[in-house]
C-alpha positions in Angstrom: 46.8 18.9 63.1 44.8 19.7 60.0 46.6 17.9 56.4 44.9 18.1 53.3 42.5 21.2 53.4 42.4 24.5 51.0 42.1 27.6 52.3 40.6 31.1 50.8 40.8 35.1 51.7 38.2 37.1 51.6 37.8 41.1 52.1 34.2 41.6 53.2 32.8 44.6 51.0 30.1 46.9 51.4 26.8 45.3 50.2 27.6 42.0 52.1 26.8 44.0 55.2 23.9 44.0 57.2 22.2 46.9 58.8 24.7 46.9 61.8 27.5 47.0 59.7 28.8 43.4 60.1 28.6 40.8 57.2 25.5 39.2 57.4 24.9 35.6 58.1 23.8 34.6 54.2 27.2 36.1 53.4 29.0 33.5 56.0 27.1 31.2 53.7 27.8 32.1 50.5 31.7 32.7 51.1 31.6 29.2 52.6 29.9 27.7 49.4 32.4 29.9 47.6 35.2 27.8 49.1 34.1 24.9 48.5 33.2 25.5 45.1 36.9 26.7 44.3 38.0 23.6 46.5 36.1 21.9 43.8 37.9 23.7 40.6 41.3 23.4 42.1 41.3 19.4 41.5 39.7 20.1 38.1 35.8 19.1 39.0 34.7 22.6 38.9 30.8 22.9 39.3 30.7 23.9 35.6 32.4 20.4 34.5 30.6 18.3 36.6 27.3 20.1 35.2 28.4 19.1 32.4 28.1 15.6 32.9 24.6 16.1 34.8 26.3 15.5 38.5 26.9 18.0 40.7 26.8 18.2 44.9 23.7 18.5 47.0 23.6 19.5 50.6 22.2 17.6 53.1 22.5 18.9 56.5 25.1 20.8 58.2 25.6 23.7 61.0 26.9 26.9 61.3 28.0 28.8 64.3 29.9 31.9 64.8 31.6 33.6 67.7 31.3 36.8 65.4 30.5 38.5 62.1 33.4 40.0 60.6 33.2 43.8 59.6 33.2 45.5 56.3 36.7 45.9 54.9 37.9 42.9 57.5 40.2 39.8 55.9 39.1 36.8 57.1 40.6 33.3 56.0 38.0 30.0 55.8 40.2 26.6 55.5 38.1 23.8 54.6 38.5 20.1 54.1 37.1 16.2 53.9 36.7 14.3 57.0 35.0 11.3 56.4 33.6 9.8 52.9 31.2 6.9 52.2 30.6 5.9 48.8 28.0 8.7 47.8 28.3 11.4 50.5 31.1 13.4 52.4 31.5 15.3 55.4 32.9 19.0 54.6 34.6 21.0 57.5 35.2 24.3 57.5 36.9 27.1 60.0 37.1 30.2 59.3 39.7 32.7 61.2 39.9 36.7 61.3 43.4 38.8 60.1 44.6 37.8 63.7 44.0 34.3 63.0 41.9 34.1 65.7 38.6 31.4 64.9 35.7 32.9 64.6 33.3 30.7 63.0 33.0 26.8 62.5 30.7 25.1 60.1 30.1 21.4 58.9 27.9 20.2 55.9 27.1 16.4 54.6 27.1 16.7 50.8 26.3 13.9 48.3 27.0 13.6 45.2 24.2 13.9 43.2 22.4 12.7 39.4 20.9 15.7 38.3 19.2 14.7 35.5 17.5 11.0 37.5 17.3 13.5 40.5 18.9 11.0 42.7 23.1 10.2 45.0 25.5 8.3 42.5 28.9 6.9 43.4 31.5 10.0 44.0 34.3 9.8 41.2 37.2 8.1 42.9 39.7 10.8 41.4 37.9 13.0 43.4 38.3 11.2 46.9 42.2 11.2 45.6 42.6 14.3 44.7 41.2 16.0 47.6 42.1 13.1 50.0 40.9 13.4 53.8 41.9 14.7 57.4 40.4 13.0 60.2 40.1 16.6 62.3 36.2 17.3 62.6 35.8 21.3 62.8 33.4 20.8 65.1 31.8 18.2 67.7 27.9 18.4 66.5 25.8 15.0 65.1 24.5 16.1 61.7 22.6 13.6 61.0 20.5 13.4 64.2 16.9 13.9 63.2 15.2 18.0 63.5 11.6 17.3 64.3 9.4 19.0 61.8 7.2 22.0 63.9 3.3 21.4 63.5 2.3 23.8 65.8 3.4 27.0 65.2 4.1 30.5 66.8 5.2 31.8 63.8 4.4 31.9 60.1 5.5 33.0 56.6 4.5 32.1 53.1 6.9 32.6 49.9 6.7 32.4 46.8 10.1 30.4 45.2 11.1 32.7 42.3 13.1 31.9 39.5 16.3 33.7 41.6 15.7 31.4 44.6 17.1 28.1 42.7 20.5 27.3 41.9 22.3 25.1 39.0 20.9 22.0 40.3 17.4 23.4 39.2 16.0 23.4 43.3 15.8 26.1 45.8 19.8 26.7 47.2 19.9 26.2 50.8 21.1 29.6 51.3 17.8 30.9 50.4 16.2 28.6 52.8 18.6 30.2 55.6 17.0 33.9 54.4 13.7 33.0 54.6 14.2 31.3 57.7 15.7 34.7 59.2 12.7 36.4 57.8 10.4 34.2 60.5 12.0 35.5 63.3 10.7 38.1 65.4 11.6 41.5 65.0 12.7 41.7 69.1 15.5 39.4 68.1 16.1 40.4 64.7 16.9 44.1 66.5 18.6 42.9 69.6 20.1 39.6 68.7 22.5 37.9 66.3 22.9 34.4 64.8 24.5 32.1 66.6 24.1 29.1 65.4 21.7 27.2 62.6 21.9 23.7 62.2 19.6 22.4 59.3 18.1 19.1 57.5 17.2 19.5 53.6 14.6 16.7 53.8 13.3 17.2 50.2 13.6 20.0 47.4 11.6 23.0 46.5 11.4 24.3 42.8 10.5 27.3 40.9 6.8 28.4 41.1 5.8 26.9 44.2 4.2 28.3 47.2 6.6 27.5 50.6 5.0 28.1 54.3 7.7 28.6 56.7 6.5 27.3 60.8 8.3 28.7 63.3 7.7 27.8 67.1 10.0 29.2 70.4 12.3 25.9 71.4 12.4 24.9 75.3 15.5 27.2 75.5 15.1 31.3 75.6 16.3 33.0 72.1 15.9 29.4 69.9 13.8 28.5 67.6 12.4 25.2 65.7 11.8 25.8 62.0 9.9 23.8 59.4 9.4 25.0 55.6 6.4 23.2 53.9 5.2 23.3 49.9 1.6 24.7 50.8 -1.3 22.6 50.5 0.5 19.3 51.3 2.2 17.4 53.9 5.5 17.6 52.3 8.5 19.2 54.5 11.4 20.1 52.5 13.7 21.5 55.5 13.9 21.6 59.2 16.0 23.7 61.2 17.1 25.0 64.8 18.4 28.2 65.5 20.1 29.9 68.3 20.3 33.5 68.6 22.9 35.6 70.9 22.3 39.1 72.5 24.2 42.1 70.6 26.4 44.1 73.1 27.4 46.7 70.7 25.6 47.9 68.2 27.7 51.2 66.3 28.2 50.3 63.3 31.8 48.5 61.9 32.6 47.7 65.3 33.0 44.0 66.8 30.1 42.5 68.5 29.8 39.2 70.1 
């Protein structure tokens, strides 16, 4: 049984749609950062105040993976929660149900807690673990820590340029935008014909504003997954690794489920 969580409703809306007429993965994302920032403000360590004292949370790794994207106009509920803390970092898991309370999407990210200004994890403030406490219950079964190999040959490539919109209040490029750019490397045949199943990722080291990023993309052993890397250009330095896995769309009319 899961103790100790908070949970938030959202209503999808119109622009958080993608062409099929489903919310978009970046939205799954962004409502799920959402949550956890309001998690955050409820025990009175908003994002704001901790700014304010030059800390703030970084993540590290995590997976998503949904059964299905919700529609526009569609409730859904995401309950999140603390499974496991060590002295700088902490395990966030996160379910997210439709209006039937059926699940329809799991996630998991390692955060620590992070010196903004020294740019480097600090001890998490213990009225924080108190506040927020724990629940043993993992959201899903999936090793987040285990190593993504970086790609060096590639099938695939992109180059971006990190604009000033691409970093967030931690002054690096928000992990979202990785997840965007990442999409963006895919080939069109699945971008058309398939949806995102699941990406698990590793932010290895960060990007900032100005910079030129090369995304390498190369098919994985398995049909409809890929391996991603995103490198600053012109060095050796890989600031994220990823895997995705993409499903086949069965219906594709617009506002209507698809799996």
């Amino acid at each position: 049984m899961i103790k100790n969580y908070f949970e938030k409703q959202f209503e999808l809306r119109y622009f958080e749609m993608n062409e099929f007429g489903v919310a978009s993965s970046t939205t799954i994302l962004t409502l799920l950062e959402e949550t956890a920032a309001d998690h955050c403000y409820s025990i009175n360590h908003s994002l704001y105040q901790l700014a304010e004292q030059n800390v703030g949370w970084v993540l590290i790794s995590g997976i998503l993976q949904m059964e299905r994207y919700p529609n526009y106009k569609e409730k859904i509920t995401i309950k999140t929660w603390l499974s496991k803390y060590s002295t700088i970092k902490g395990y966030r898991e996160n379910i997210i149900y439709d209006e039937q309370n059926n699940i329809i999407g799991r996630a998991k990210g390692l955060w620590i807690f992070f010196d903004i200004y020294r740019r480097r994890p600090i001890q998490i403030f213990d009225d924080i673990i108190e506040k927020w406490s724990l629940c043993n219950e993992e959201s899903i079964e999936h090793n987040i820590s285990k190593k993504i190999k970086a790609v060096e040959k590639s099938d695939y490539e992109l180059k971006v340029k990190v604009n000033r919109y691409d970093t967030d209040m931690i002054k690096h490029v928000n992990n979202i935008r990785y997840l965007q750019w990442v999409i963006e490397s895919v080939p069109e045949e699945i971008i058309e014909n398939y949806y995102l199943y699941s990406i698990d990722g590793r932010f290895i080291a960060e990007a900032h504003y100005g910079q030129t990023l090369i995304l390498l993309t190369k098919n994985d052993t398995k049909d409809n997954s890929f391996i991603h890397s995103i490198k600053v250009e012109g060095t050796d330095k890989v600031c994220a690794t990823a895997k995705t896995i993409w499903k086949k769309i069965e219906k594709r009319t617009h506002n209507k489920r698809y799996k």
